[in-house]
N, C-alpha and C positions, 0 to 999 in steps of 0.2 A: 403451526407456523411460527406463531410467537416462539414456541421452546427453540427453535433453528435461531429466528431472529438473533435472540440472546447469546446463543452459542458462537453466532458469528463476530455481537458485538464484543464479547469475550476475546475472542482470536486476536482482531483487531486491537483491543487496546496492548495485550500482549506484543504483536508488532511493533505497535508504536512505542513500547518502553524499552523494546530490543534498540530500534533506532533513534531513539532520546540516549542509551546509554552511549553511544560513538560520537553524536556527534547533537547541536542544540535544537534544531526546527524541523518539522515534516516541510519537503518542497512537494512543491505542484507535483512534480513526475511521479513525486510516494502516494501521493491523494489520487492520480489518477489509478496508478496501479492496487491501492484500495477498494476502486471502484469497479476494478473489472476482477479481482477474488471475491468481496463480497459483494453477489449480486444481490441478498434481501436487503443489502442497506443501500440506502439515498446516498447522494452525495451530499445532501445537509446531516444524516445521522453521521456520515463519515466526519464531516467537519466539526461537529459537535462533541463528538467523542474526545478529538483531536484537541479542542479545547477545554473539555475536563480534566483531560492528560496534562497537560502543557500549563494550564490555569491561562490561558492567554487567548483572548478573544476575536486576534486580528483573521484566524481560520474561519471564523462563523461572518465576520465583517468583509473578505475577500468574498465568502459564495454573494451576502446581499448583494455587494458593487457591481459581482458579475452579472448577475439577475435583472439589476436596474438598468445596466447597459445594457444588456439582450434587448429590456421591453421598449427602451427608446429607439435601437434600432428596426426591432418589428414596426413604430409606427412611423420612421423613415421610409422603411421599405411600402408602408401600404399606401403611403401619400406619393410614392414614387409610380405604384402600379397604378395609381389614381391619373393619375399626370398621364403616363402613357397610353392609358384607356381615351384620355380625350386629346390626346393627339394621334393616337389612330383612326376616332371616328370620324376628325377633321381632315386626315386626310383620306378617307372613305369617301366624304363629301367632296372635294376639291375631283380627284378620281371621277366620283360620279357625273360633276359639273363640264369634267372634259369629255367626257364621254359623250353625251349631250351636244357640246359643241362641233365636236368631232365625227358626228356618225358617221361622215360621208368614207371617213380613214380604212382603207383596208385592214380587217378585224386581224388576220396573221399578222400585219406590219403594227397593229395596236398591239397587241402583245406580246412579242417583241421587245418593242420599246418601254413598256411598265416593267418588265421581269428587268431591266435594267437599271429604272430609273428610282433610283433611292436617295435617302434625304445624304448619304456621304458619298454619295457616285457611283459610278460602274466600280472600281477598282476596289473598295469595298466590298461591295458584291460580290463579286470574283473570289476574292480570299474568306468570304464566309462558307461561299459553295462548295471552296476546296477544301476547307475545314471540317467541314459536314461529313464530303467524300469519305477523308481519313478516319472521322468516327465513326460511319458506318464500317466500313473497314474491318476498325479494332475491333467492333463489335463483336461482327462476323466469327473474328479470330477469339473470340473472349478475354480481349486484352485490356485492361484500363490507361488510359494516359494520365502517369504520374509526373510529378516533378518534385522537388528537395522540398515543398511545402505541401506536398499532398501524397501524403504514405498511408496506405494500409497499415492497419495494427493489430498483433494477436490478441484475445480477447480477454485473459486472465493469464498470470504467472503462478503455479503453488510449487513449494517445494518444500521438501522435508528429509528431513534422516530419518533412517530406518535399519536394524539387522546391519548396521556399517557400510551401508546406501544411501551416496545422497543422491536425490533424484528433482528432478524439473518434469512441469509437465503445464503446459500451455492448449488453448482453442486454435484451430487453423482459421482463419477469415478463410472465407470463401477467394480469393484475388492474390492469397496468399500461397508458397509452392517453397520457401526455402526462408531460415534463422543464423544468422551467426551468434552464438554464445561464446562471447569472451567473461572470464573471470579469474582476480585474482585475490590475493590472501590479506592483502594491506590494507584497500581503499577501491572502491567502485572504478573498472575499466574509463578512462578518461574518452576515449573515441574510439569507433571499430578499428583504427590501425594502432592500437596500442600497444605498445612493442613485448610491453612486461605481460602481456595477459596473456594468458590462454586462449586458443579460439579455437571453436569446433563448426562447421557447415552441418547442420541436420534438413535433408532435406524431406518434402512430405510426401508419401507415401499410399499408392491405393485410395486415394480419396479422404486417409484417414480425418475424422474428426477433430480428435488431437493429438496431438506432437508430444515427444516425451525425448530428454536425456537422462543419464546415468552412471553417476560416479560409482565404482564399484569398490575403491579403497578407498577410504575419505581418511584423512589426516583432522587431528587434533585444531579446532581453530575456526575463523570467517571465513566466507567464502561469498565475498562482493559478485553477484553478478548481473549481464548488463547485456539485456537479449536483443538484438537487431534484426527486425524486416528486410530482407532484401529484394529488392527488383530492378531484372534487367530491361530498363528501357534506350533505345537508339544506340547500341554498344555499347552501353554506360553501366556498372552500376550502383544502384542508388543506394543508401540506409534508409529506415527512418532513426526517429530518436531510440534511444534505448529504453526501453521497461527493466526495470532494476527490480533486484530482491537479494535481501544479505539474510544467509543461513550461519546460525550459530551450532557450531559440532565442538562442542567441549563436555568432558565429564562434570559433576557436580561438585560444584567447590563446599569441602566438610565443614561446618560448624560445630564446633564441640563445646557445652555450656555444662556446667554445676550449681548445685546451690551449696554454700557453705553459710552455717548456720552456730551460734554462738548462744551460749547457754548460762544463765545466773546461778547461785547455789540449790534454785528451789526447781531448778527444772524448766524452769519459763524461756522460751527465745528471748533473746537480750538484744541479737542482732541477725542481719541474714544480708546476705548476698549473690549477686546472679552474676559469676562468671564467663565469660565468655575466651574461645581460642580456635585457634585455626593451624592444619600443617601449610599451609600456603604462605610464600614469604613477602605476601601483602594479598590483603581482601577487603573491600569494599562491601561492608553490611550494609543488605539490606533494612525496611523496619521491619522489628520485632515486636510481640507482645507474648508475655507468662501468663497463662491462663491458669486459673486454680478452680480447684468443685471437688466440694467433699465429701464423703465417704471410698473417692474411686477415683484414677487416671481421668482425665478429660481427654474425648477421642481425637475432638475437632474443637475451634474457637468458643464456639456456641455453646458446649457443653459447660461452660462454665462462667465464670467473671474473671474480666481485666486485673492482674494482680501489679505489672510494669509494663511500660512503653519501653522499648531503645529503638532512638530516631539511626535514620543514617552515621555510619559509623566507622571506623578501620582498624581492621587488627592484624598480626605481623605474625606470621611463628613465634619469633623472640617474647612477646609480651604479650600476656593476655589483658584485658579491659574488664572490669567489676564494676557494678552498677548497683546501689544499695535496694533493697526492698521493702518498701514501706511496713512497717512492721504492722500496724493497721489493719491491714488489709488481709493478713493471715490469720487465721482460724485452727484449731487443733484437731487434727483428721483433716488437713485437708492435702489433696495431692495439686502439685505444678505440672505446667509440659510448655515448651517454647511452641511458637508457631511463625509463620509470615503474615503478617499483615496482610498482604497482596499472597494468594495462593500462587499464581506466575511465576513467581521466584521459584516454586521447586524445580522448575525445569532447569535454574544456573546455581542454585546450589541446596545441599541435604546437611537435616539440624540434626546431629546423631545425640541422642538423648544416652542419659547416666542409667542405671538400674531406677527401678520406681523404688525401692527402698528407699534410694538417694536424693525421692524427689517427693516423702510424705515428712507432713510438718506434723509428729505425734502428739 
């Protein structure tokens, strides 16, 4: 269960540096839709992540607030069921004392007049009982009564690219029978009538479990999208809010690096350096670090020791970026290899390495 755990809080922080790269803060709507992909995490592991991500605390300080308003209204509400327990038993008593007074009262014309007689009046009454009616009713029908602040919601959104597929695929709530997915390429659909989006009706089928769409050509690029509940109630119909998820479908942007090396009369490295370039006509580096280990390539980070850092960065087609190498830190027989800092980055872009001749320090 821990091995899952991990792998989800992995996913997760991945997301969240998809959605840090567009745009500055995770909102509420992203945290909730967090919460229903990853079900082994809490919504405090979700928030906490959030703020290891972000270095900003106010995600971990929004769940406390929420938390401490919940408990203050739990002991609103118990001091309130408190109150009303003793003004039911008081009037139990007042009830009981007419009774009493009353016996001589024909018992049909006594009850009667109780089944009407309530602390807001008959009219009251009346409109609770036809209230009732109606939800027994919907019951009946298995219909819930919604309104613009009380939406059913599907329980997780995943999507991914696959084979030149991108695909959606969601839980049905049980109350739930139809989605409209709008999505477009720029910016997250603003409202279900939004002119520039796509929209698709998927409705649900055979009982199914869960819901699934399916792009079958996917184009280069985002793909904002912004799944809506629908239901028809009283000839109306309603949304709820959107559950959003932005899929990233681009190939791997190349990074192509060298080490050029500078030599004295007697053989010794004099100087060295870690070029860096790109065919892309602007790229946004990620962190890097050169790993070294010698007698042999380094497979992975681990294999070896830190030989340079390069922090965030940008490089152009036109001009590549050099970075010196501490000369220090080299040894004879020893081999280099680039890597990411952050593994997540291979899915936006690939380090394509020189020949290993070109990357042992003899």
């Amino acid at each position: 269960m821990n091995g899952v755990k991990e792998q989800e809080l992995q996913e997760l922080t991945e997301e969240i540096e998809i959605i840090l790269s567009i745009k500055d803060d995770i909102s509420k709507d992203e945290v909730e839709n967090f919460k229903g992909k990853f079900l082994l995490l809490s919504e405090y592991d979700i928030r906490r992540k959030i703020s290891e991500v972000t270095k900003n605390n106010i995600y971990l300080e929004e769940f406390e607030k929420s938390n401490l308003n919940e408990e203050i209204e739990d002991n609103i509400e118990i001091n309130n069921i408190n109150d009303s327990e003793k003004n039911t038993m008081k009037q139990q008593e007042n009830t009981s004392r007419d009774l009493l007074v009353n016996n001589e009262i024909n018992i049909d014309e006594k009850i009667k007049k109780t089944e009407f007689e309530n602390i807001n009046g008959n009219e009251k009454l009346k409109e609770e009982i036809k209230c009732e009616e109606i939800i027994e009713k919907n019951k009946e029908k298995n219909i819930e009564i919604v309104d613009e602040n009380n939406m059913p919601e599907i329980s997780f959104v995943k999507a991914e690219v696959k084979y030149g597929q991108l695909s959606l695929e969601w839980a049905w709530n049980e109350k739930i029978d139809k989605v409209l997915i709008c999505y477009r390429m720029d910016k997250f659909p603003t409202s279900p009538k939004d002119s520039a989006a796509f929209q698709v009706v998927v409705a649900r089928e055979n009982n199914m479990e869960n819901g699934s769409y399916i792009i079958n050509k996917v184009n280069e690029g985002n793909y904002y999208f912004a799944i809506y509940v629908m239901v028809n109630y009283n000839g109306k119909t309603l949304f709820s809010k959107a559950q959003r998820r932005l899929v990233v479908n681009k190939e791997p942007s190349e990074i192509f690096y060298e080490i050029k090396i500078k030599k004295n009369l007697f053989g010794k490295v004099k100087s060295a350096e870690l070029l860096l370039s790109t065919d892309e006509k602007k790229l946004d580096l990620p962190q890097l670090v050169l790993i070294g280990k010698l007698g042999n390539m380094p497979i992975q980070k681990s294999d070896g020791e830190s030989i340079i850092n390069v922090d965030y960065d940008l490089v152009t087609s036109e001009d590549l970026i050099s970075f010196d190498i501490p000369i220090g830190n080299l040894r004879k027989n020893m081999y280099v290899k680039l890597f990411f800092v952050d593994d997540s980055n291979s899915k936006l872009y690939r380090i394509v390495s020189p020949s290993k001749e070109n990357l042992h320090f003899k």
